[in-house]
N, C-alpha and C positions, 0 to 999 in steps of 0.2 A: 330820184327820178320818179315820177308818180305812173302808174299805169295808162295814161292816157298819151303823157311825152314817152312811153316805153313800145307802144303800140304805134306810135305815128314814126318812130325810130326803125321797128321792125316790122312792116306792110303786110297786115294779115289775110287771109284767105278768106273769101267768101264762101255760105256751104256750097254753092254748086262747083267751086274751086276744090273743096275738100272732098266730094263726091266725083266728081270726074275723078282724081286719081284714085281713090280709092279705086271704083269701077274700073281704072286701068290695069290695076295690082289683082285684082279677084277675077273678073272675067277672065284673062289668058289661062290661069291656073285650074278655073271649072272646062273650060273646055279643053286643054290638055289631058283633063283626069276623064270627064264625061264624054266628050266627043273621041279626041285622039286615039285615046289608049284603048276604048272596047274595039275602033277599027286596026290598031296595029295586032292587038292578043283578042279576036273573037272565042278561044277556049284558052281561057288561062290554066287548067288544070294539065295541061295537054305536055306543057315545057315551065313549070312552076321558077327556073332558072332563070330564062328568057322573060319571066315576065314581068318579075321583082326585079330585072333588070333595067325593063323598059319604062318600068313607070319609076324609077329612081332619075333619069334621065330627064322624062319628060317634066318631074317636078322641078331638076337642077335648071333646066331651060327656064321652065318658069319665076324662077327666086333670081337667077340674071338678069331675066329681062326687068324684073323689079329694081337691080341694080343699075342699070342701062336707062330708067324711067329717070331716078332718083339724080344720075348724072345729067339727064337732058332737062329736067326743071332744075339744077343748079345752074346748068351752062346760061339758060336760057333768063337766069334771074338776077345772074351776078356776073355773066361776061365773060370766064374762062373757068378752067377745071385745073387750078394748080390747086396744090395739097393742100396750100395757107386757106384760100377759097371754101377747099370741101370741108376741112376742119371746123371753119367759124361756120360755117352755114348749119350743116350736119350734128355743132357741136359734140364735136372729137377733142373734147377737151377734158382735162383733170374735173372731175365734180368740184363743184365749190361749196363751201357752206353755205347755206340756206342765210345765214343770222348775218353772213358779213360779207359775201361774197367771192371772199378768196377762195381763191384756188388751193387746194391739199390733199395731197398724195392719198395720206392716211383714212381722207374720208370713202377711199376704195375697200376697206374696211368691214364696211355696211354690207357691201356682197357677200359676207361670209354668211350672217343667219338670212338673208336673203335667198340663197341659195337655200339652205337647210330647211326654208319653209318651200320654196320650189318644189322640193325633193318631195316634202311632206304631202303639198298638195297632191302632188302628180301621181303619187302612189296610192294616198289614205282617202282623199276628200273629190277629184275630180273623177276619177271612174264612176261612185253614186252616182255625181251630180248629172254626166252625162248619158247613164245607165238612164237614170229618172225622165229624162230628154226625149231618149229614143222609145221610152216607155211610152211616152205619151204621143210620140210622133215616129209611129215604127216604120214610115218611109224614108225617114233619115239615118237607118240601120245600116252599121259598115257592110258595106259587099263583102263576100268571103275574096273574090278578084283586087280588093283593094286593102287587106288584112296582110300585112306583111309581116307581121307578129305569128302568125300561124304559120306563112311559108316559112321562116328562116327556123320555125320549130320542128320543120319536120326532119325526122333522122335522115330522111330520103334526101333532102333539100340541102341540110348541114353537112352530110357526106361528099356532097358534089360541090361545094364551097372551099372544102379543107384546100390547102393552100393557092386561093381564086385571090393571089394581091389585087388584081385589074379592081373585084370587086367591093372590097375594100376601099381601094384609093376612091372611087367613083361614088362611093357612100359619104366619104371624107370631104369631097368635093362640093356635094349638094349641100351636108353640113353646114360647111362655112359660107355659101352662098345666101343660108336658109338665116345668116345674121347679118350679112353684110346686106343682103338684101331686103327684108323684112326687117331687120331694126333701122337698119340706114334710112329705110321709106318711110315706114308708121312711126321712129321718134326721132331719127334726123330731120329729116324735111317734116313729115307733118305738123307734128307734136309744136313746134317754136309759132307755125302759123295758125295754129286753131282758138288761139286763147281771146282776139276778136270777136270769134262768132260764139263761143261757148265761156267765155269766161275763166273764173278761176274752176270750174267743170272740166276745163280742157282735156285732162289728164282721164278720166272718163269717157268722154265720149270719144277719145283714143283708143284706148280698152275695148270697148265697145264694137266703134269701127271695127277692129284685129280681128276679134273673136269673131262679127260676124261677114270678114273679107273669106273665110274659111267655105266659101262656097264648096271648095274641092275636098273638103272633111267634112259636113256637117255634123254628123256626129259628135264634130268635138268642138262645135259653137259654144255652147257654157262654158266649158274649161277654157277655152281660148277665151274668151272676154274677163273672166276671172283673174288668168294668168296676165294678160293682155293689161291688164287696169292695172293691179297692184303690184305684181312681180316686176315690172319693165316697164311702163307709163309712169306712175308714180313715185319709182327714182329718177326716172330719168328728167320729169318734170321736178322735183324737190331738189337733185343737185346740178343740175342744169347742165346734163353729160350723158350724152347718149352712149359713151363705155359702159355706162353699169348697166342697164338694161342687157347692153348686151355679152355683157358677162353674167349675169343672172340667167340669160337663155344659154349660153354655149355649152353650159352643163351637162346637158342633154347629150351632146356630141362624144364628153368624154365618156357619160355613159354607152351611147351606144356601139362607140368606139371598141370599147373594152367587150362588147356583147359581139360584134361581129370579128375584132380579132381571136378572141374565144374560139367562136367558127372555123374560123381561117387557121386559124391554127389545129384544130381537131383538137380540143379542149372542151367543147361543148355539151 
Protein backbone atom coordinates (compact mmCIF):
# COMPACT_ATOMS: atom_id res chain seq x y z
CA UNK A 1 0.00 0.00 0.00
CA UNK A 2 1.80 3.30 -0.92
CA UNK A 3 1.35 6.23 1.32
CA UNK A 4 -0.85 8.12 -0.62
CA UNK A 5 -3.63 4.82 -0.92
CA UNK A 6 -2.60 4.73 3.08
CA UNK A 7 -3.80 8.37 3.69
CA UNK A 8 -6.86 8.30 1.47
CA UNK A 9 -7.64 4.89 3.63
CA UNK A 10 -7.20 6.92 6.78
CA UNK A 11 -8.72 10.79 6.41
CA UNK A 12 -6.22 13.11 7.86
CA UNK A 13 -6.55 16.16 9.88
CA UNK A 14 -6.15 19.46 8.70
CA UNK A 15 -3.64 21.92 10.97
CA UNK A 16 -6.53 23.91 12.02
CA UNK A 17 -8.12 20.32 12.85
CA UNK A 18 -4.92 19.43 14.73
CA UNK A 19 -4.90 22.89 16.49
CA UNK A 20 -8.43 23.12 17.72
CA UNK A 21 -7.97 19.94 19.71
CA UNK A 22 -4.87 20.54 20.84
CA UNK A 23 -6.32 24.08 22.15
CA UNK A 24 -9.25 21.88 23.52
CA UNK A 25 -6.73 19.62 25.65
CA UNK A 26 -4.34 22.76 27.08
CA UNK A 27 -6.76 25.62 27.54
CA UNK A 28 -9.11 23.61 30.20
CA UNK A 29 -5.90 22.69 32.12
CA UNK A 30 -4.13 26.40 32.04
CA UNK A 31 -7.18 27.65 33.36
CA UNK A 32 -7.91 25.09 36.06
CA UNK A 33 -4.24 25.63 37.30
CA UNK A 34 -4.20 29.72 36.55
CA UNK A 35 -7.60 30.83 37.04
CA UNK A 36 -9.34 28.10 39.21
CA UNK A 37 -7.11 27.20 41.67
CA UNK A 38 -5.41 30.73 42.94
CA UNK A 39 -9.55 31.59 43.42
CA UNK A 40 -10.26 28.30 45.36
CA UNK A 41 -6.49 28.37 47.65
CA UNK A 42 -5.79 32.56 47.50
CA UNK A 43 -3.03 31.56 50.47
CA UNK A 44 -1.72 28.23 49.87
CA UNK A 45 0.61 28.21 52.67
CA UNK A 46 -2.23 28.79 55.18
CA UNK A 47 -3.56 24.69 54.76
CA UNK A 48 -0.45 23.16 52.62
CA UNK A 49 -3.03 19.89 52.89
CA UNK A 50 -6.05 21.48 51.28
CA UNK A 51 -4.10 22.72 48.76
CA UNK A 52 -2.03 19.78 47.12
CA UNK A 53 -5.21 18.48 47.53
CA UNK A 54 -7.07 20.72 45.43
CA UNK A 55 -5.01 21.16 42.74
CA UNK A 56 -4.56 17.13 42.45
CA UNK A 57 -8.31 17.28 41.76
CA UNK A 58 -8.42 19.97 39.56
CA UNK A 59 -5.75 18.43 37.24
CA UNK A 60 -7.61 14.89 37.53
CA UNK A 61 -10.81 16.95 36.10
CA UNK A 62 -8.66 18.24 33.61
CA UNK A 63 -6.83 14.81 32.12
CA UNK A 64 -10.92 13.37 32.04
CA UNK A 65 -12.03 15.88 30.33
CA UNK A 66 -9.07 15.01 27.79
CA UNK A 67 -10.66 11.66 28.02
CA UNK A 68 -14.29 12.69 27.45
CA UNK A 69 -12.70 14.90 24.25
CA UNK A 70 -10.83 11.76 22.86
CA UNK A 71 -14.37 9.72 23.14
CA UNK A 72 -16.41 12.53 21.49
CA UNK A 73 -13.99 12.91 18.28
CA UNK A 74 -14.26 8.92 18.15
CA UNK A 75 -18.00 8.91 18.61
CA UNK A 76 -18.27 11.60 16.20
CA UNK A 77 -15.78 9.91 13.53
CA UNK A 78 -16.65 6.47 13.46
CA UNK A 79 -20.45 6.26 14.76
CA UNK A 80 -20.23 4.37 18.33
CA UNK A 81 -17.97 3.83 21.26
CA UNK A 82 -17.80 -0.12 21.41
CA UNK A 83 -14.28 -1.37 22.58
CA UNK A 84 -13.63 -2.89 18.89
CA UNK A 85 -14.09 0.94 17.73
CA UNK A 86 -11.90 2.69 20.43
CA UNK A 87 -9.19 0.08 19.95
CA UNK A 88 -8.73 0.40 16.12
CA UNK A 89 -9.21 4.01 16.29
CA UNK A 90 -6.94 4.75 19.34
CA UNK A 91 -4.66 1.87 18.18
CA UNK A 92 -5.02 -0.28 21.45
CA UNK A 93 -3.32 -2.87 19.70
CA UNK A 94 -0.24 -5.27 20.12
CA UNK A 95 2.91 -3.06 18.45
CA UNK A 96 3.63 -4.48 15.24
CA UNK A 97 6.94 -4.72 13.49
CA UNK A 98 7.74 -1.98 11.70
CA UNK A 99 9.61 -4.36 8.73
CA UNK A 100 6.45 -6.71 8.40
CA UNK A 101 3.67 -5.53 10.15
CA UNK A 102 2.68 -8.29 12.39
CA UNK A 103 1.51 -7.97 15.30
CA UNK A 104 4.02 -9.57 18.54
CA UNK A 105 3.67 -9.67 21.92
CA UNK A 106 7.50 -9.66 22.29
CA UNK A 107 7.99 -6.44 20.57
CA UNK A 108 6.55 -4.97 24.07
CA UNK A 109 9.99 -5.70 24.93
CA UNK A 110 11.40 -2.44 23.65
CA UNK A 111 9.63 -0.67 26.79
CA UNK A 112 12.10 -2.03 28.99
CA UNK A 113 15.30 0.25 27.91
CA UNK A 114 12.76 2.68 26.89
CA UNK A 115 11.73 3.09 30.14
CA UNK A 116 15.42 3.06 31.63
CA UNK A 117 16.16 6.03 29.31
CA UNK A 118 12.87 7.72 30.64
CA UNK A 119 14.21 7.28 34.08
CA UNK A 120 17.61 8.65 32.82
CA UNK A 121 16.19 11.62 31.33
CA UNK A 122 13.89 12.55 34.02
CA UNK A 123 16.35 12.52 36.56
CA UNK A 124 20.12 13.21 34.76
CA UNK A 125 19.28 15.43 31.49
CA UNK A 126 15.64 17.20 31.92
CA UNK A 127 16.14 19.22 35.07
CA UNK A 128 19.40 21.25 33.16
CA UNK A 129 17.39 21.36 30.34
CA UNK A 130 14.48 22.97 31.91
CA UNK A 131 16.70 24.78 34.73
CA UNK A 132 18.40 26.43 31.39
CA UNK A 133 14.59 27.45 30.11
CA UNK A 134 13.52 29.06 33.10
CA UNK A 135 17.05 30.69 33.09
CA UNK A 136 16.29 32.41 30.35
CA UNK A 137 12.73 33.01 30.80
CA UNK A 138 12.31 33.53 34.63
CA UNK A 139 8.54 34.23 34.27
CA UNK A 140 7.89 30.66 33.65
CA UNK A 141 9.55 29.83 37.04
CA UNK A 142 7.44 27.01 39.08
CA UNK A 143 5.24 28.88 41.80
CA UNK A 144 6.22 27.73 45.10
CA UNK A 145 1.72 27.34 45.24
CA UNK A 146 2.31 24.92 42.32
CA UNK A 147 5.64 22.87 43.71
CA UNK A 148 4.17 19.83 45.11
CA UNK A 149 7.58 18.32 45.46
CA UNK A 150 8.32 20.71 48.36
CA UNK A 151 4.66 20.32 49.98
CA UNK A 152 4.90 16.58 50.32
CA UNK A 153 8.63 17.33 51.63
CA UNK A 154 7.66 18.83 54.45
CA UNK A 155 7.91 16.93 57.84
CA UNK A 156 4.92 19.10 58.70
CA UNK A 157 2.93 18.06 55.43
CA UNK A 158 4.23 14.13 55.53
CA UNK A 159 3.12 14.00 59.18
CA UNK A 160 -0.55 14.86 58.45
CA UNK A 161 -0.55 12.39 55.47
CA UNK A 162 0.64 9.25 57.35
CA UNK A 163 -2.20 7.10 57.04
CA UNK A 164 -4.49 9.69 54.46
CA UNK A 165 -5.50 6.34 51.99
CA UNK A 166 -8.36 8.94 50.65
CA UNK A 167 -5.01 10.74 49.43
CA UNK A 168 -3.52 8.28 48.06
CA UNK A 169 -6.17 6.77 46.13
CA UNK A 170 -7.03 10.38 44.53
CA UNK A 171 -3.12 10.64 43.49
CA UNK A 172 -3.65 7.00 41.98
CA UNK A 173 -6.70 8.44 40.18
CA UNK A 174 -5.31 11.41 38.38
CA UNK A 175 -2.32 9.07 37.62
CA UNK A 176 -4.07 6.84 35.38
CA UNK A 177 -6.22 9.58 34.01
CA UNK A 178 -2.92 11.40 33.23
CA UNK A 179 -2.49 8.18 30.51
CA UNK A 180 -5.54 7.25 29.48
CA UNK A 181 -6.14 10.69 28.83
CA UNK A 182 -3.07 12.38 27.58
CA UNK A 183 -1.81 9.32 25.69
CA UNK A 184 -5.16 8.31 24.36
CA UNK A 185 -5.48 12.10 22.87
CA UNK A 186 -1.92 13.09 21.72
CA UNK A 187 -0.99 9.38 20.25
CA UNK A 188 -4.55 7.59 20.00
CA UNK A 189 -6.31 10.10 18.11
CA UNK A 190 -3.73 12.51 17.03
CA UNK A 191 -0.80 10.83 16.25
CA UNK A 192 -2.70 8.38 13.23
CA UNK A 193 -4.08 11.74 11.89
CA UNK A 194 -1.26 14.23 11.58
CA UNK A 195 0.93 12.42 9.11
CA UNK A 196 -1.16 14.33 6.02
CA UNK A 197 -0.21 17.50 7.20
CA UNK A 198 3.33 16.82 8.64
CA UNK A 199 4.56 14.01 6.96
CA UNK A 200 6.78 11.21 7.94
CA UNK A 201 7.68 14.54 10.65
CA UNK A 202 4.42 13.46 12.25
CA UNK A 203 5.78 11.84 15.11
CA UNK A 204 7.57 15.42 16.04
CA UNK A 205 5.39 17.70 15.59
CA UNK A 206 3.40 15.39 18.09
CA UNK A 207 6.17 15.75 20.62
CA UNK A 208 6.22 19.08 20.07
CA UNK A 209 2.42 19.79 20.34
CA UNK A 210 2.69 17.73 24.03
CA UNK A 211 5.49 19.57 25.43
CA UNK A 212 4.13 22.68 24.31
CA UNK A 213 0.00 21.85 25.34
CA UNK A 214 1.88 22.08 28.88
CA UNK A 215 0.45 25.59 29.25
CA UNK A 216 -0.45 24.61 32.95
CA UNK A 217 3.65 23.59 33.69
CA UNK A 218 5.52 25.75 31.56
CA UNK A 219 8.30 25.20 33.19
CA UNK A 220 8.50 21.90 32.10
CA UNK A 221 7.85 22.70 28.18
CA UNK A 222 11.49 21.38 26.96
CA UNK A 223 11.35 18.23 28.96
CA UNK A 224 7.92 17.67 27.78
CA UNK A 225 8.51 18.10 24.12
CA UNK A 226 11.77 15.94 24.63
CA UNK A 227 9.92 13.34 26.46
CA UNK A 228 6.88 13.88 24.35
CA UNK A 229 8.90 13.21 20.76
CA UNK A 230 11.17 10.36 21.65
CA UNK A 231 9.89 8.51 24.70
CA UNK A 232 6.02 8.07 23.56
CA UNK A 233 5.52 9.68 19.89
CA UNK A 234 8.27 7.78 18.40
CA UNK A 235 7.17 4.37 19.60
CA UNK A 236 4.11 4.66 19.33
CA UNK A 237 4.49 6.00 15.77
CA UNK A 238 7.38 3.21 14.85
CA UNK A 239 5.12 0.19 16.21
CA UNK A 240 1.94 1.40 15.40
CA UNK A 241 0.41 0.92 19.31
CA UNK A 242 -0.30 3.37 21.38
CA UNK A 243 0.33 0.77 24.58
CA UNK A 244 3.96 1.48 24.58
CA UNK A 245 3.91 5.04 24.77
CA UNK A 246 1.80 4.50 27.35
CA UNK A 247 3.67 2.20 29.23
CA UNK A 248 6.73 4.23 28.79
CA UNK A 249 4.75 7.06 30.67
CA UNK A 250 3.08 5.06 33.39
CA UNK A 251 6.36 4.66 34.98
CA UNK A 252 6.03 7.64 36.71
CA UNK A 253 2.95 6.42 38.58
CA UNK A 254 4.79 3.44 40.06
CA UNK A 255 7.29 5.69 40.95
CA UNK A 256 5.44 8.12 42.57
CA UNK A 257 3.24 5.64 43.94
CA UNK A 258 5.90 4.17 45.96
CA UNK A 259 6.94 7.97 47.06
CA UNK A 260 3.49 8.79 48.52
CA UNK A 261 2.82 5.32 49.94
CA UNK A 262 6.20 5.80 51.69
CA UNK A 263 4.15 8.95 53.09
CA UNK A 264 1.12 7.28 53.98
CA UNK A 265 2.69 4.88 55.44
CA UNK A 266 5.02 7.11 57.85
CA UNK A 267 8.14 5.55 56.18
CA UNK A 268 9.22 8.79 54.75
Amino acid sequence: MTASTSTKANPQYSLVQILGIWIAAALPMAILTWVVYPALVPDFSSDLIRAGTIITVLMMVGLMWQFVLAMIIIYREEGDLRWATIARRGRLNMPRNPKTGESQKRLLLWCIPLVILAVALMFFVLPMLNNLWVAGLPFLAQPPSLNLDSVLGSPEVQAQLVGAWGFAGLFLIMSVFTYIGEEFLFRGVLLPKMNGRFGKWDWVANGVLFGAYHWHQPWMIPGGIITGTFMFALPAKRFHSTWMSIIVHSWQTVFFMFLILGIVLGLA
